[in-house]
KOLFI-716329 format. One record per residue: residue number from 1; residue in one letter; x, y, z of N, C-alpha, C in turn. Coordinates in steps of 0.2 Angstrom, whole numbers. Layout:
<rofis>
<rofi num="NUM" residuo="a" n_px="X" n_py="Y" n_pz="Z" ca_px="X" ca_py="Y" ca_pz="Z" c_px="X" c_py="Y" c_pz="Z"/>
...
</rofis>
This chain:
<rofis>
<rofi num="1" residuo="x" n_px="110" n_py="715" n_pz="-98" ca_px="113" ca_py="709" ca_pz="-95" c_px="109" c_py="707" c_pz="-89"/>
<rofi num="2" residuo="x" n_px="110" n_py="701" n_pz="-86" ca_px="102" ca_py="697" ca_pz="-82" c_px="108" c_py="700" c_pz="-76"/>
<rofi num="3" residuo="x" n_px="103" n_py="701" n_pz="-73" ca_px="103" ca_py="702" ca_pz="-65" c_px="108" c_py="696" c_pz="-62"/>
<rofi num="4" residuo="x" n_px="113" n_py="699" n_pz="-56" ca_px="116" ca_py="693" ca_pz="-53" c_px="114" c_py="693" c_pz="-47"/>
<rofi num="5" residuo="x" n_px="106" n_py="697" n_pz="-44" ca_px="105" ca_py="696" ca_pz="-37" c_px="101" c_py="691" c_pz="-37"/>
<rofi num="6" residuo="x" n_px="98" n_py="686" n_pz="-41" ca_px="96" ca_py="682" ca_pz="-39" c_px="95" c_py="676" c_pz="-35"/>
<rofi num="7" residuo="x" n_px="92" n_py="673" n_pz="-30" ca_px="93" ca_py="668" ca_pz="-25" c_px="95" c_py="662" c_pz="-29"/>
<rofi num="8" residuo="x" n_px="100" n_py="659" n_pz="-27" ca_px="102" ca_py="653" ca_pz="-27" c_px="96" c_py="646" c_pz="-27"/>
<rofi num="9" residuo="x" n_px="97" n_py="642" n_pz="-31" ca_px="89" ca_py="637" ca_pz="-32" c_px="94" c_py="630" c_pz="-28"/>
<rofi num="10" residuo="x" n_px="100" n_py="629" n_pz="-25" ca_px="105" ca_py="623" ca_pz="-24" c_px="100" c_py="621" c_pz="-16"/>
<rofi num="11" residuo="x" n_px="97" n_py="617" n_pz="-19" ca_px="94" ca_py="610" ca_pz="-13" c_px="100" c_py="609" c_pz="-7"/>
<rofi num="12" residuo="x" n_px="99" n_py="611" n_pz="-2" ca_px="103" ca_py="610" ca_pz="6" c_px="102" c_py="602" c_pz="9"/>
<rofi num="13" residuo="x" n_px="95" n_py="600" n_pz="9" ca_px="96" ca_py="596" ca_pz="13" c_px="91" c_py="588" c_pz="10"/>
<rofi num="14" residuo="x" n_px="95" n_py="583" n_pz="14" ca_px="94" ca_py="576" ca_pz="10" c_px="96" c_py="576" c_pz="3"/>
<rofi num="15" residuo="x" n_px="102" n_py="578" n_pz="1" ca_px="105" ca_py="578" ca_pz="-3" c_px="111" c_py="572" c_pz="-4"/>
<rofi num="16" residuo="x" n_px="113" n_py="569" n_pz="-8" ca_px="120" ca_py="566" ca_pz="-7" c_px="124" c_py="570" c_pz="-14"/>
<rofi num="17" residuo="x" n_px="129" n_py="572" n_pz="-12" ca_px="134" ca_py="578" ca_pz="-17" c_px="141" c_py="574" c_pz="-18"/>
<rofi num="18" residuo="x" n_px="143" n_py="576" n_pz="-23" ca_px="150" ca_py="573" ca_pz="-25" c_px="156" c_py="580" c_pz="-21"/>
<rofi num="19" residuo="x" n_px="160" n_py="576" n_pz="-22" ca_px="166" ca_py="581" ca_pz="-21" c_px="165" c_py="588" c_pz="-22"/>
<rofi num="20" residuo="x" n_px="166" n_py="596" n_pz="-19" ca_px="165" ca_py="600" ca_pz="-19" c_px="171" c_py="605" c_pz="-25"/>
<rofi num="21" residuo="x" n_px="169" n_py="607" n_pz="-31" ca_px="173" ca_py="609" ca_pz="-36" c_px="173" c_py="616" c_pz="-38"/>
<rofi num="22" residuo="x" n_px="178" n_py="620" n_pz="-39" ca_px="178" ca_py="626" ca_pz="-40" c_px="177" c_py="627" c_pz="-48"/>
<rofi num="23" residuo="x" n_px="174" n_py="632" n_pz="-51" ca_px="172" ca_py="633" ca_pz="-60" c_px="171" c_py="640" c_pz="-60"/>
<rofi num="24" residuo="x" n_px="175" n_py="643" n_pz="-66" ca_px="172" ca_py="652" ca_pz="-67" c_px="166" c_py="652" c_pz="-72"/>
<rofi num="25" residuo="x" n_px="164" n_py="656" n_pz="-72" ca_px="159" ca_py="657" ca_pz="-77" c_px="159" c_py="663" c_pz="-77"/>
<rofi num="26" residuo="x" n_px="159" n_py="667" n_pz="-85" ca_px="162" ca_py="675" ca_pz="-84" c_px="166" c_py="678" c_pz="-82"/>
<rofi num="27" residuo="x" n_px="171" n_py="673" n_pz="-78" ca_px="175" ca_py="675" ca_pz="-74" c_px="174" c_py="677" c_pz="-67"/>
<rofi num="28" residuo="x" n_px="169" n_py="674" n_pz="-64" ca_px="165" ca_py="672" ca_pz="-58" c_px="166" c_py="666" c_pz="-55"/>
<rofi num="29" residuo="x" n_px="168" n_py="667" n_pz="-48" ca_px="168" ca_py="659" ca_pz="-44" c_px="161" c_py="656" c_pz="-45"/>
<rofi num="30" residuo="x" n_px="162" n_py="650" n_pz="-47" ca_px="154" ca_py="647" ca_pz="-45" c_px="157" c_py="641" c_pz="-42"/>
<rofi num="31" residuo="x" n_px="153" n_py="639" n_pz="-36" ca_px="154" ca_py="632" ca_pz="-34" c_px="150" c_py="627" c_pz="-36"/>
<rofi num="32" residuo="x" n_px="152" n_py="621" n_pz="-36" ca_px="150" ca_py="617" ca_pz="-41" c_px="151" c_py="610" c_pz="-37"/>
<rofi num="33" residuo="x" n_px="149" n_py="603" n_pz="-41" ca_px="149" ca_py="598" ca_pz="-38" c_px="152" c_py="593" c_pz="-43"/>
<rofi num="34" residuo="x" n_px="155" n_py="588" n_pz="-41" ca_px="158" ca_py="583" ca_pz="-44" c_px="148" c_py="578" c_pz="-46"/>
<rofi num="35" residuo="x" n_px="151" n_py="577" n_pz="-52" ca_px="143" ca_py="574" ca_pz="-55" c_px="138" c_py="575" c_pz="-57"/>
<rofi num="36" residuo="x" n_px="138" n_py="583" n_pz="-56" ca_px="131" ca_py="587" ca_pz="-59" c_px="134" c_py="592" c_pz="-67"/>
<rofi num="37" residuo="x" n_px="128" n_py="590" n_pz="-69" ca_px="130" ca_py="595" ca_pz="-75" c_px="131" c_py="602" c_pz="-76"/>
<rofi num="38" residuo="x" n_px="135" n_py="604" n_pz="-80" ca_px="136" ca_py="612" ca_pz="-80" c_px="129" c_py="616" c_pz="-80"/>
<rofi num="39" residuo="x" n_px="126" n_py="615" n_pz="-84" ca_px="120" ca_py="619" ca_pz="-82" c_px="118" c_py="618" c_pz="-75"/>
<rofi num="40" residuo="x" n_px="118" n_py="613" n_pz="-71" ca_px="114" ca_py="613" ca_pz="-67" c_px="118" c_py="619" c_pz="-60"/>
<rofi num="41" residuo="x" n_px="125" n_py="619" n_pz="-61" ca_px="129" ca_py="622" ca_pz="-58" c_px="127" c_py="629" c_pz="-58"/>
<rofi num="42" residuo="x" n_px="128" n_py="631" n_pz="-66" ca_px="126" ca_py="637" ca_pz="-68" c_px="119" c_py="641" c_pz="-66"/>
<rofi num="43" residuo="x" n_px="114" n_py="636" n_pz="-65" ca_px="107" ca_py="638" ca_pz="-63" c_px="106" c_py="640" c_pz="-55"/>
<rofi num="44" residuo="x" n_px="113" n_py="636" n_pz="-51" ca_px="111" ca_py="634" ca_pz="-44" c_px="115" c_py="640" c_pz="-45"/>
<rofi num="45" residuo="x" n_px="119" n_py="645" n_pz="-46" ca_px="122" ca_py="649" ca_pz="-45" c_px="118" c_py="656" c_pz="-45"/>
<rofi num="46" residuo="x" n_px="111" n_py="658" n_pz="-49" ca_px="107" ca_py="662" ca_pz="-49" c_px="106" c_py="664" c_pz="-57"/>
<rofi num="47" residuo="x" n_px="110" n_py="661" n_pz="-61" ca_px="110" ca_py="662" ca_pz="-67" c_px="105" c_py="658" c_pz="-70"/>
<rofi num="48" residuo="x" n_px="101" n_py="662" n_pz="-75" ca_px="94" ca_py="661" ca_pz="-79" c_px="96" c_py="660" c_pz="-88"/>
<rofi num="49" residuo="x" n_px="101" n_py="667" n_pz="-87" ca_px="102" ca_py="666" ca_pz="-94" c_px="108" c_py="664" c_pz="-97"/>
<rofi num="50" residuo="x" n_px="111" n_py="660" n_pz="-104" ca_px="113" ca_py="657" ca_pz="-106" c_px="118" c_py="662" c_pz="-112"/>
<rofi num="51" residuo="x" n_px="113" n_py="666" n_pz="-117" ca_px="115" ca_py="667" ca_pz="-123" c_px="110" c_py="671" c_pz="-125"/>
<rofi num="52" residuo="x" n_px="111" n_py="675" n_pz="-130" ca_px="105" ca_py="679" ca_pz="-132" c_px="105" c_py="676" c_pz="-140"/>
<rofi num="53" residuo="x" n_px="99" n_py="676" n_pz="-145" ca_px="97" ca_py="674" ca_pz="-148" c_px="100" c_py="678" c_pz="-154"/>
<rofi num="54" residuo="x" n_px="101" n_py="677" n_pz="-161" ca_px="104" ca_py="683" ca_pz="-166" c_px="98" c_py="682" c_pz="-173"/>
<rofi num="55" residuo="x" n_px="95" n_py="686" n_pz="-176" ca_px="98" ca_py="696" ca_pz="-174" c_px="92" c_py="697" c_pz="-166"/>
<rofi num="56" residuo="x" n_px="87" n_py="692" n_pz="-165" ca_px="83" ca_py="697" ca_pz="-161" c_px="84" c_py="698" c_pz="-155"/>
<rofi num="57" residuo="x" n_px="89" n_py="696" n_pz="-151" ca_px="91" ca_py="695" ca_pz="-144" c_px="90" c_py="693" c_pz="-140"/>
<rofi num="58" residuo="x" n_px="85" n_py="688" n_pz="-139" ca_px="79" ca_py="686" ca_pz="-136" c_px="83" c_py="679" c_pz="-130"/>
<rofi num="59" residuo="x" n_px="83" n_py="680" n_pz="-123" ca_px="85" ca_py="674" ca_pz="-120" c_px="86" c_py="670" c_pz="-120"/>
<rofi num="60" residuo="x" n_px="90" n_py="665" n_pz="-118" ca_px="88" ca_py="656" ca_pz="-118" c_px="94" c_py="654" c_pz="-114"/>
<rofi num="61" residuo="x" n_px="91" n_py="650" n_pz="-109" ca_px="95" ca_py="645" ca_pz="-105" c_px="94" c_py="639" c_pz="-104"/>
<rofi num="62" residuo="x" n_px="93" n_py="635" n_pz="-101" ca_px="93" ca_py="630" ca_pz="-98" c_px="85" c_py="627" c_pz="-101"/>
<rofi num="63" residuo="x" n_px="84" n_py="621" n_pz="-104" ca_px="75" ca_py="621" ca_pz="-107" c_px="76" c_py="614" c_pz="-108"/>
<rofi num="64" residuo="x" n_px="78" n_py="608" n_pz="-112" ca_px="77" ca_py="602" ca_pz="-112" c_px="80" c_py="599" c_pz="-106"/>
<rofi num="65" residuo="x" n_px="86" n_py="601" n_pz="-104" ca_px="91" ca_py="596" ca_pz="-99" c_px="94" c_py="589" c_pz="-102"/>
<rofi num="66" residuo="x" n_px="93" n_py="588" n_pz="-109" ca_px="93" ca_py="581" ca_pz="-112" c_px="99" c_py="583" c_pz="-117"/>
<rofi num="67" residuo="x" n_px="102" n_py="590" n_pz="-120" ca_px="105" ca_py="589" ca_pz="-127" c_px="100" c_py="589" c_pz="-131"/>
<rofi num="68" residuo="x" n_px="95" n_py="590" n_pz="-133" ca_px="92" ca_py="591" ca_pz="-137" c_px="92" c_py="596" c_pz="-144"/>
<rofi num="69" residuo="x" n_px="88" n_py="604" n_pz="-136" ca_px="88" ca_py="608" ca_pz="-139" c_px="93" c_py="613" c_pz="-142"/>
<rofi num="70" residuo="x" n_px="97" n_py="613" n_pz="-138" ca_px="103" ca_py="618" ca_pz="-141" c_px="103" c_py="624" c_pz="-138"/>
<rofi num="71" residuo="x" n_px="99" n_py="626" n_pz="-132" ca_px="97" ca_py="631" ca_pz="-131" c_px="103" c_py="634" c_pz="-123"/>
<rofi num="72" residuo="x" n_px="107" n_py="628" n_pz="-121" ca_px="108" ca_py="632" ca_pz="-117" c_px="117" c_py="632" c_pz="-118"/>
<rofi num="73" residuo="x" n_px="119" n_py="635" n_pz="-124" ca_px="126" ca_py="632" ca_pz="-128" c_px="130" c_py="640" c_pz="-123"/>
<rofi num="74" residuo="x" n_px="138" n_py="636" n_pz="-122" ca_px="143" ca_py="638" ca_pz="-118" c_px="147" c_py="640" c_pz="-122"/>
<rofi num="75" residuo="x" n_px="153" n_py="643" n_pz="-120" ca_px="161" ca_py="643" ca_pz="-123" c_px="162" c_py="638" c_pz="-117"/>
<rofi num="76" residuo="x" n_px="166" n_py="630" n_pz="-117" ca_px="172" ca_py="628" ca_pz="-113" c_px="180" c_py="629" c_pz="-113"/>
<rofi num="77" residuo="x" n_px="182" n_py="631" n_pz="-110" ca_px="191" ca_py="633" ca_pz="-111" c_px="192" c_py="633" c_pz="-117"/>
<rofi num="78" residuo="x" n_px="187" n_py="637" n_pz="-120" ca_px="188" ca_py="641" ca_pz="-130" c_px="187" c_py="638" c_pz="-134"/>
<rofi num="79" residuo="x" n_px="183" n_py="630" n_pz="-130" ca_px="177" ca_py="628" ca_pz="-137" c_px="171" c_py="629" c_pz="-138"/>
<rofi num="80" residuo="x" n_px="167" n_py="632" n_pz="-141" ca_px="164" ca_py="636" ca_pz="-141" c_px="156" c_py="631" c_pz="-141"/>
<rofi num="81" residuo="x" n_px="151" n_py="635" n_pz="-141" ca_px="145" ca_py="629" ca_pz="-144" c_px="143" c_py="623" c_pz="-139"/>
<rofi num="82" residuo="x" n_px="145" n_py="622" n_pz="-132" ca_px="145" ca_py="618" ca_pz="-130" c_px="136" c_py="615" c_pz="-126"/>
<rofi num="83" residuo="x" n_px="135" n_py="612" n_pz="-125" ca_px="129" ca_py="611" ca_pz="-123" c_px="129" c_py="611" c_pz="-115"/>
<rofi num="84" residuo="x" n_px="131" n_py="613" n_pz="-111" ca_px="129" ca_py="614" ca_pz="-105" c_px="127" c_py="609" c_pz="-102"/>
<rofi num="85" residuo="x" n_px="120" n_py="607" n_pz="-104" ca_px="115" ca_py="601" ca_pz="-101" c_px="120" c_py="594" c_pz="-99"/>
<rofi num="86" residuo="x" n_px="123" n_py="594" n_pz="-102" ca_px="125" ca_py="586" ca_pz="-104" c_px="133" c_py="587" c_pz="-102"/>
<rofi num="87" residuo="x" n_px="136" n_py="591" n_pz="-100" ca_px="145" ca_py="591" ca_pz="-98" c_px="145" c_py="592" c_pz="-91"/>
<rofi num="88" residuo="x" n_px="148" n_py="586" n_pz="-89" ca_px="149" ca_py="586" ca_pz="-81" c_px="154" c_py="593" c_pz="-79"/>
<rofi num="89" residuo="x" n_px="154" n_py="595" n_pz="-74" ca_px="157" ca_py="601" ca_pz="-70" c_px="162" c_py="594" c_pz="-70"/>
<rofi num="90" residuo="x" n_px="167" n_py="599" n_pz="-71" ca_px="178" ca_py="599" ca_pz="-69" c_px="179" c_py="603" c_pz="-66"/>
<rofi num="91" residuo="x" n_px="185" n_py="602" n_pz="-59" ca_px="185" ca_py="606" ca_pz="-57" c_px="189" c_py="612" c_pz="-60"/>
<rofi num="92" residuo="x" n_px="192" n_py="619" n_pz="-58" ca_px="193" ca_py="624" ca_pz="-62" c_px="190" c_py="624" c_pz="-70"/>
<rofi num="93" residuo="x" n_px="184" n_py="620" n_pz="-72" ca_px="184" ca_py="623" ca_pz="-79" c_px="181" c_py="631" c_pz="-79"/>
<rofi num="94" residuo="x" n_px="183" n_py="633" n_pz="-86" ca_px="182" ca_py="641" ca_pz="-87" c_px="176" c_py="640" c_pz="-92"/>
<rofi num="95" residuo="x" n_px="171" n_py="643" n_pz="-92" ca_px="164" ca_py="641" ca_pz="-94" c_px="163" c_py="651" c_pz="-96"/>
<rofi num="96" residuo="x" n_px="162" n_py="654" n_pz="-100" ca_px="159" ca_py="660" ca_pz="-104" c_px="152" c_py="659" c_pz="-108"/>
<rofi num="97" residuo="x" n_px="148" n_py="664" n_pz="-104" ca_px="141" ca_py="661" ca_pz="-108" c_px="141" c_py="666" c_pz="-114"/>
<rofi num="98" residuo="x" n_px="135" n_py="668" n_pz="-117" ca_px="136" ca_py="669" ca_pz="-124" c_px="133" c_py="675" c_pz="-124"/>
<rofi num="99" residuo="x" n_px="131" n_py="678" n_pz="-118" ca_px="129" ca_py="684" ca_pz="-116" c_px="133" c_py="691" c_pz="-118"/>
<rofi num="100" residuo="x" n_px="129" n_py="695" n_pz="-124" ca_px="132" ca_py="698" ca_pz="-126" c_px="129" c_py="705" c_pz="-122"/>
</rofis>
């Protein structure tokens, strides 16, 4: 399992931010922003990784930011497969990565 001591990568200043929103992920608080993508939330929280690969287990998080790749797929409130990159943050959404 990735480390959660990680530093936070969320830009502080000269910033313009949307409303301030609350999201779990694993059933972790993450703060979050009215207009940024779920990935980007997930990223700014110290999280790198997404899902592990099957059968070889191999990383993957966050890599196009376009919906492309497929690399950075969610559970959203129990739909599975979701692409992160491209789903604006709701407030209270519940977000489960695929990290086994």
């Amino acid at each position: 399992m990735e480390s959660r001591n990680q530093l936070p990568i969320r830009l502080d200043s000269n910033v313009e931010r949307g409303r301030p929103v609350q999201i779990a992920v694993d059933g972790e608080p993450i703060e979050a922003y009215e207009g940024e993508s779920l990935a980007a939330a997930i990223l700014a929280s110290g999280r790198r990784v997404f899902r592990h690969t099957h059968p070889e287990g191999q990383p993957r998080g966050i890599f196009c930011g376009m919906g492309v790749c497929y690399e950075c797929l969610v559970t959203v409130a129990g739909r599975e497969r979701v692409r992160a990159c491209i789903v604006p943050v709701e407030d209270g959404m519940r977000v489960t990565t695929m990290i086994e």
